[in-house]
C-alpha positions as CSV (number, residue, x, y, z in Angstrom):
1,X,-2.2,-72.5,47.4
2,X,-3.1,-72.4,44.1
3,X,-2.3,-74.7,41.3
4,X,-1.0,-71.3,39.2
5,X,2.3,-71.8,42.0
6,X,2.9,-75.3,39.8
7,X,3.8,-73.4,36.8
8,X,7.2,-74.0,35.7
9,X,8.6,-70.2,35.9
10,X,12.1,-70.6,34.6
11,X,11.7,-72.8,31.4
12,X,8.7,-70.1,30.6
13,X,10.5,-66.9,31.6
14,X,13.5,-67.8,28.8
15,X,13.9,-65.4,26.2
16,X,12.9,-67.9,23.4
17,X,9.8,-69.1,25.4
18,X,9.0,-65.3,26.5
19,X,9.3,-64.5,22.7
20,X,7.1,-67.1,21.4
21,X,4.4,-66.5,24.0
22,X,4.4,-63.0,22.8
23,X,4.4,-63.9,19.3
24,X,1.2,-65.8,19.9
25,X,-0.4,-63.0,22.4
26,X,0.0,-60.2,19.5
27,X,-1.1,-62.8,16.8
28,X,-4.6,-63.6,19.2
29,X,-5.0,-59.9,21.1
30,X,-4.8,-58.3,16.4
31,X,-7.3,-61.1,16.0
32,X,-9.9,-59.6,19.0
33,X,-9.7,-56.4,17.8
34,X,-10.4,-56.8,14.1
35,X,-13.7,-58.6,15.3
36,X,-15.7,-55.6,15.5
37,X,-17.0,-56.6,19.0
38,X,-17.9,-54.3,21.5
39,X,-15.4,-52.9,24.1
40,X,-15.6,-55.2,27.0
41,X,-15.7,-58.2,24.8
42,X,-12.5,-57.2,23.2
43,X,-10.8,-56.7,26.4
44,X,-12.2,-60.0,28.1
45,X,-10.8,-61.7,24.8
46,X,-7.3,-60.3,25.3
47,X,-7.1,-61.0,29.3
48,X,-8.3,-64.3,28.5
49,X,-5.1,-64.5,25.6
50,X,-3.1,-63.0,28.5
51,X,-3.5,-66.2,31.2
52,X,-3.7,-68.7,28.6
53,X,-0.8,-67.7,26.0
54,X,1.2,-66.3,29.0
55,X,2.8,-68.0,32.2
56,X,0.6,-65.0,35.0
57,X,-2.2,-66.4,37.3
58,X,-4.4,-62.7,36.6
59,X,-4.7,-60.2,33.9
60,X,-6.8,-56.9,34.2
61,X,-7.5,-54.2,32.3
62,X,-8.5,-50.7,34.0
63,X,-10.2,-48.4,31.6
64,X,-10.5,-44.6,32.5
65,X,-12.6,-42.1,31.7
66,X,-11.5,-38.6,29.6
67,X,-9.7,-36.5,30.8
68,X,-8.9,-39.8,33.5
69,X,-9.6,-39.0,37.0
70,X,-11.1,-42.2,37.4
71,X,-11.5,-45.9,36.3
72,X,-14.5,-46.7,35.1
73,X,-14.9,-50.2,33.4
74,X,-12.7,-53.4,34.4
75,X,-12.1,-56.8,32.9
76,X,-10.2,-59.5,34.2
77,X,-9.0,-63.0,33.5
78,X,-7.0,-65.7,35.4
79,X,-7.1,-68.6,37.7
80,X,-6.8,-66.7,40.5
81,X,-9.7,-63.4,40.8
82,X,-9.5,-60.1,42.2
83,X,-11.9,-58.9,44.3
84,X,-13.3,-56.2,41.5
85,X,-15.8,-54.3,44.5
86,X,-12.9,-51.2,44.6
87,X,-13.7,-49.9,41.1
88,X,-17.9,-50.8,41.1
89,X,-18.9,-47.0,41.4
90,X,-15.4,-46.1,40.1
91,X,-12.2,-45.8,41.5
92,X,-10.5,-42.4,41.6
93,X,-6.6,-42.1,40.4
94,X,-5.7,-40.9,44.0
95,X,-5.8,-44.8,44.8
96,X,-3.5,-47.7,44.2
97,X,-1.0,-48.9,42.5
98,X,-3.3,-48.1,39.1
99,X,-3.8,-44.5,40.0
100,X,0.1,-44.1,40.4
101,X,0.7,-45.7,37.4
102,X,-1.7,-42.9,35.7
103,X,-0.3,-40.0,37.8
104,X,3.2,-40.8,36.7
105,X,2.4,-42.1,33.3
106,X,5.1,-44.8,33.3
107,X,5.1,-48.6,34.5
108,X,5.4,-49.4,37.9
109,X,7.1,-52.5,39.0
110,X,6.1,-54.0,42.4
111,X,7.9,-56.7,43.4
112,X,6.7,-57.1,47.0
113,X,2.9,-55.7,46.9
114,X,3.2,-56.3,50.9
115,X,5.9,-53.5,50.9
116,X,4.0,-51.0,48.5
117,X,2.1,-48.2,50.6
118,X,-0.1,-47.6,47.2
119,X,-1.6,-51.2,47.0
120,X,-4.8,-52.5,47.5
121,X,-5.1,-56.0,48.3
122,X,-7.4,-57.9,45.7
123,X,-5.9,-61.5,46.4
124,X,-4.1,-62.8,49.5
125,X,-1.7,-65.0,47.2
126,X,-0.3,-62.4,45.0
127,X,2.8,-61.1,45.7
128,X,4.0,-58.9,42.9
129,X,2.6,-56.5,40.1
130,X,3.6,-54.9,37.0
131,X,1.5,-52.0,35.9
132,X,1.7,-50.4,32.0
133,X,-0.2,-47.5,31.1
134,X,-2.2,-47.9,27.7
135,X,-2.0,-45.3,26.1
136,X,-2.4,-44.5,22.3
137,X,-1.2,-40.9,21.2
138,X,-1.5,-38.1,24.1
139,X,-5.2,-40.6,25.2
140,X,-4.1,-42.7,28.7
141,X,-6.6,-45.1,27.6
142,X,-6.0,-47.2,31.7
143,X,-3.7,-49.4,32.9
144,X,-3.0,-53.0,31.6
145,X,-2.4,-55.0,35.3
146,X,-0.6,-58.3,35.4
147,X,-0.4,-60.1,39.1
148,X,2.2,-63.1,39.8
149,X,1.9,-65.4,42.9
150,X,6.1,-64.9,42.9
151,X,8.1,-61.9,43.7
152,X,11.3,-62.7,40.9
153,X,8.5,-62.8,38.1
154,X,8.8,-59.7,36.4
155,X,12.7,-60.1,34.6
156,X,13.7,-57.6,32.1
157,X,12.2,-60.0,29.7
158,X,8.8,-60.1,31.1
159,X,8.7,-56.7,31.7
160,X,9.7,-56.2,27.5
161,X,6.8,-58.3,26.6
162,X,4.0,-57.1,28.6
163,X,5.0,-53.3,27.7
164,X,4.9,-54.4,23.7
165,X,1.3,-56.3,25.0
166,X,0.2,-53.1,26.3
167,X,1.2,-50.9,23.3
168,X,-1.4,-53.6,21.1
169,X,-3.9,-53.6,23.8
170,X,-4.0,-49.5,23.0
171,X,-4.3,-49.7,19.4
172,X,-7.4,-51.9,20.1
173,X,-8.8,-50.2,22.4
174,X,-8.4,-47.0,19.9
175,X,-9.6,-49.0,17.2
176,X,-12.3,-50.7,19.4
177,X,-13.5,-46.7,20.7
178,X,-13.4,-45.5,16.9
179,X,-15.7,-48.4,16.1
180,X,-18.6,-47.2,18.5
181,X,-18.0,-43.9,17.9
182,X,-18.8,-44.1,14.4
183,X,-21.6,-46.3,15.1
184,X,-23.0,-43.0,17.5
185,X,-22.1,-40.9,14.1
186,X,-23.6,-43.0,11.8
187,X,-27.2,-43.5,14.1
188,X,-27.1,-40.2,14.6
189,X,-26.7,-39.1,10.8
190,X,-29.6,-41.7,10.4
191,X,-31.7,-40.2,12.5
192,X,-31.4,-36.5,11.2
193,X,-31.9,-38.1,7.6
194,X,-35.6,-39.0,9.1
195,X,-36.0,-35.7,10.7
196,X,-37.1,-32.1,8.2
197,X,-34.6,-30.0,9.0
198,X,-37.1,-26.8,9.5
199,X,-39.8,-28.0,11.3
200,X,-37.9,-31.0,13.7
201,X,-40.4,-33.5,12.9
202,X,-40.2,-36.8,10.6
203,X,-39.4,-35.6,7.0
204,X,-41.5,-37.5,3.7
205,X,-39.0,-40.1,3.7
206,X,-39.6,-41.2,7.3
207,X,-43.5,-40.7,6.7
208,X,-43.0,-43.3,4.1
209,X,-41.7,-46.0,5.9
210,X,-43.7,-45.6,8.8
211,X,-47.1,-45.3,6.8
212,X,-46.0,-48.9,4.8
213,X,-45.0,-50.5,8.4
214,X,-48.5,-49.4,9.6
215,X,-49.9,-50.4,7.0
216,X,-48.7,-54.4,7.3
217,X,-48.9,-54.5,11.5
218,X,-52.2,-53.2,11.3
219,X,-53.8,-55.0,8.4
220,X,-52.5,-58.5,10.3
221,X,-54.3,-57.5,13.6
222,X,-57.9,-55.9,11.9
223,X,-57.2,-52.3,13.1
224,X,-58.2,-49.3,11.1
225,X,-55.0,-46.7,10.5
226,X,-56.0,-42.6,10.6
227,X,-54.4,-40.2,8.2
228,X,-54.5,-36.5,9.0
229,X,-53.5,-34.2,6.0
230,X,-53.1,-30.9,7.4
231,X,-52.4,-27.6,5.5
232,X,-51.2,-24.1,6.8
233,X,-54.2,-21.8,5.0
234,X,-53.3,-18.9,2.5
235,X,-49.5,-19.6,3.8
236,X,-47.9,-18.0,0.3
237,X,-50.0,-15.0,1.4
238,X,-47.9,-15.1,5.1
239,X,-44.7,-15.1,3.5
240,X,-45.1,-12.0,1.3
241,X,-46.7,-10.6,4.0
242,X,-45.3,-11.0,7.1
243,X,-41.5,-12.2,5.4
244,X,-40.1,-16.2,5.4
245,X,-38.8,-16.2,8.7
246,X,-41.8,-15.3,10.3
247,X,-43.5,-18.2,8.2
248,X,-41.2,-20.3,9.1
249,X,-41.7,-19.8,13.1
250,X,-45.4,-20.3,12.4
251,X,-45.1,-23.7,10.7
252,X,-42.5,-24.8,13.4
253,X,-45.4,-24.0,16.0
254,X,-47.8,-26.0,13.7
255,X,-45.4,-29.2,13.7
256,X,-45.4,-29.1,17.2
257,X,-49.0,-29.3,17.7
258,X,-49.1,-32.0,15.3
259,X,-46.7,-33.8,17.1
260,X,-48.2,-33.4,20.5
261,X,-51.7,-34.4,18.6
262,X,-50.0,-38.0,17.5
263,X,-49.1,-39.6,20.9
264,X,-46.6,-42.2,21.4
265,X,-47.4,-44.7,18.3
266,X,-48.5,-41.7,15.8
267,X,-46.0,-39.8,13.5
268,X,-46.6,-36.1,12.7
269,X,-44.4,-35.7,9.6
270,X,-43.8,-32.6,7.4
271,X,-45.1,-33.9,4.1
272,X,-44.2,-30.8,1.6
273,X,-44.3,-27.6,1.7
274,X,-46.9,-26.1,4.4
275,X,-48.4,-29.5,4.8
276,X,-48.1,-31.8,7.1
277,X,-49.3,-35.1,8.1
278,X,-50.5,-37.0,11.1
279,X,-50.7,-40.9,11.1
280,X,-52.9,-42.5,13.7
281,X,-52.7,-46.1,14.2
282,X,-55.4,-47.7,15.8
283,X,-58.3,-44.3,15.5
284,X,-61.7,-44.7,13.8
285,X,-62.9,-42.3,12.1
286,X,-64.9,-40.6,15.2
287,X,-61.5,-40.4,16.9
288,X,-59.7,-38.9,14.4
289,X,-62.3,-36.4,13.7
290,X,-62.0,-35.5,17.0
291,X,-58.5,-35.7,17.1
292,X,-58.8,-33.2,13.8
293,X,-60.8,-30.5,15.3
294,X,-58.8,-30.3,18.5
295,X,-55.7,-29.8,16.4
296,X,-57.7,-26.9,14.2
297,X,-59.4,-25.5,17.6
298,X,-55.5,-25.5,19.0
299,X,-54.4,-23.8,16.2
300,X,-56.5,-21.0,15.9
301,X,-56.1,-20.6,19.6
302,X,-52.7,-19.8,19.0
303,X,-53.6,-16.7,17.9
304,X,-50.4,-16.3,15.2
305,X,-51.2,-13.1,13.6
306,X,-51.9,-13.6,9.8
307,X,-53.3,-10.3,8.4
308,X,-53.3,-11.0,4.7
309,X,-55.3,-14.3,5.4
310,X,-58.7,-14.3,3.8
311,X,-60.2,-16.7,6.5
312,X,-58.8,-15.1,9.6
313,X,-57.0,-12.9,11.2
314,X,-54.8,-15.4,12.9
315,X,-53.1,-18.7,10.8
316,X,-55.6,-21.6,10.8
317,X,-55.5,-24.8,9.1
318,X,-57.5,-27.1,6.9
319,X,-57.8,-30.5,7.9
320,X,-58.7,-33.7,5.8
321,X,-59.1,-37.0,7.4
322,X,-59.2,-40.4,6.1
323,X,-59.5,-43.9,7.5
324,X,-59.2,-47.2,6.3
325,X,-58.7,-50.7,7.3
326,X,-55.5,-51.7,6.1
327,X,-55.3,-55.0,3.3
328,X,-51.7,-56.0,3.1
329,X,-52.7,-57.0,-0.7
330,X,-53.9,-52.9,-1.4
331,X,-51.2,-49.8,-1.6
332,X,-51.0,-47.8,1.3
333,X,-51.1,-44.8,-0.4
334,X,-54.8,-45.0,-1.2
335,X,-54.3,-43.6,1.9
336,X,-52.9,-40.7,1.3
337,X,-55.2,-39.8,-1.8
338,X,-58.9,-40.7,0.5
339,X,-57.0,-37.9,2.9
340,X,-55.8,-35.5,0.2
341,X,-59.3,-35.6,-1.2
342,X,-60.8,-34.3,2.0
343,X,-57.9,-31.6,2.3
344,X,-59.0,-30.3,-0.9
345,X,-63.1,-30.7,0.1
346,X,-62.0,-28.2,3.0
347,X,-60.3,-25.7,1.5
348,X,-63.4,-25.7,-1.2
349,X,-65.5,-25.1,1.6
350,X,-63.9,-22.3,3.0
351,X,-60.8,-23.4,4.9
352,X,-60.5,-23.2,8.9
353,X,-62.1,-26.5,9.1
354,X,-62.4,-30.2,9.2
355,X,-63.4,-32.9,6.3
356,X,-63.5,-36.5,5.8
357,X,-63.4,-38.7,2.9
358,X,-65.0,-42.5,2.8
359,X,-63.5,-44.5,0.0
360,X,-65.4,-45.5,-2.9
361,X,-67.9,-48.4,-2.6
């Protein structure tokens, strides 16, 4: 037997003594959830608050999923374990004491779990069970599970306190669940602040960042960073003559070449207007001019129809390319001018084409 059958039940199932140990558990479980932890932590904290602050050999929380036709995550505490392997791949409400306990949406009291059709034995020395629902608004959150090794442990009393218990655990668990999903709000707002809204790819500001982080891995292991400066030709002369929308489909397509053109450590970004820019980590120049072309060749094979174009009659692009190896003591964007410079050296030379730029000796 365990030493949790030592405990001395009646001095600790007093009213005083139950209302001081409850005292304390809503002091400690208001602590865990202002921590800001994540879920589980939170509810190992308060199971842990449960068997220390509290005369019960086990404490376990069920949490379900939404709308709750199964549990889905578990924590438990205490001297004495359950064996957890029910609820690994989930455990559907249909089962146990738990799923009746969500069914019926009220507490269940078990006071001889050998007598209870609905339970499933977790540990040979328990002998009774008291089940509360946690629920917070119209949300049944799961089940808040305490297990005692005698069948006269759940008074009146005990019952008050671990219903009050489980009314807390909800709130944290609400404020726990409104924590990450503002975190998933917030990451995701970050991420559509890095992304042009038109075209899908990384917007100026993300370009930035990236070209300056670049800039400092690269220049501390001696490899050369590739800027492609790409720009939609005679694109004014699409709009009036083909309308926006149309334009606008034609630059999506062009940011999608661009981005298939970058690979996995590049970053096709739009970088104003009709232009767009490519940076390639790690490409010499003979790379990225190749890298250049194909994306011009691709382009043109994509045969969008541009009749007022003076080059074409489908949209092309003019291409500048720049490389340099990066010196974490030199601006990045001499970059960005080398590969503007060669923009403007193709369009000079009749646009649908590729230039590069060397930097000044």
């Amino acid at each position: 037997m365990s030493d949790c059958g030592d405990r001395q039940l009646p001095d600790a199932q007093s009213g005083s003594a139950w209302r001081r140990g409850l005292t304390r558990v809503l002091v400690r479980i208001s602590r865990e959830a202002l921590q800001g932890a994540e879920l589980d932590t939170i509810l190992k904290g308060i199971c842990d608050c449960l068997v220390t602050e509290l005369p019960v050999p086990i404490a376990s929380i069920n949490l379900l999923d939404d709308p709750p036709t199964r549990f889905l995550r578990y924590v438990q505490s205490g001297e004495l374990m359950l064996d957890a392997s029910p609820i690994a791949d989930g455990w559907p409400i249909t089962r146990g004491v738990s799923g009746r306990c969500v069914r019926l949406g009220v507490p269940q009291l078990v006071n001889n779990v050998h007598l209870d059709p609905d339970y499933i034995v977790g540990n040979a020395e328990v002998n009774s069970e008291y089940l509360v629902p946690i629920r917070h608004g119209r949300r049944m959150h799961g089940v808040l599970n305490i297990e005692s090794l005698h069948a006269d442990f759940f008074d009146a009393e005990a019952c008050m306190v671990f219903d009050a218990v489980a009314d807390l655990v909800a709130g944290a668990i609400h404020f726990a669940r409104m924590t990450e999903e503002l975190q998933l709000v917030n990451h995701k707002l970050e991420r559509l602040s890095l992304l042009d809204g038109l075209t899908g790819i990384a917007n100026r500001r993300h370009f930035d960042a990236e070209l300056q982080r670049h800039w400092l891995q690269l220049a501390a292991v001696r490899q050369p960073l590739a800027l492609l400066m790409v720009d939609a030709d005679a694109f004014k002369a699409l709009n009036d003559s083909r309308g926006h929308l149309y334009g606008d489909e034609c630059l999506r397509e062009l940011a999608r070449s661009c981005e298939r053109m970058t690979g996995d450590d590049g970053v096709a970004a739009r970088f104003g207007g009709e232009e767009l820019a490519l940076l390639m980590p790690g490409r010499a120049l003979p790379a990225a001019l190749a890298a250049a072309e194909a994306l011009r060749a691709k382009v043109e094979a994509l045969a969008m129809l541009h009749p007022a174009s003076p080059v074409a009659a489908c949209v092309t692009v003019s291409v500048g390319v720049a490389v340099l190896q990066p010196d974490p003591e030199a601006q990045p964007e001499q970059l960005i001018a080398l590969a503007d410079r060669a923009l403007y050296a193709a369009k000079q030379q009749g646009r649908n084409r590729v230039c590069h730029a060397m930097p000044d000796a």
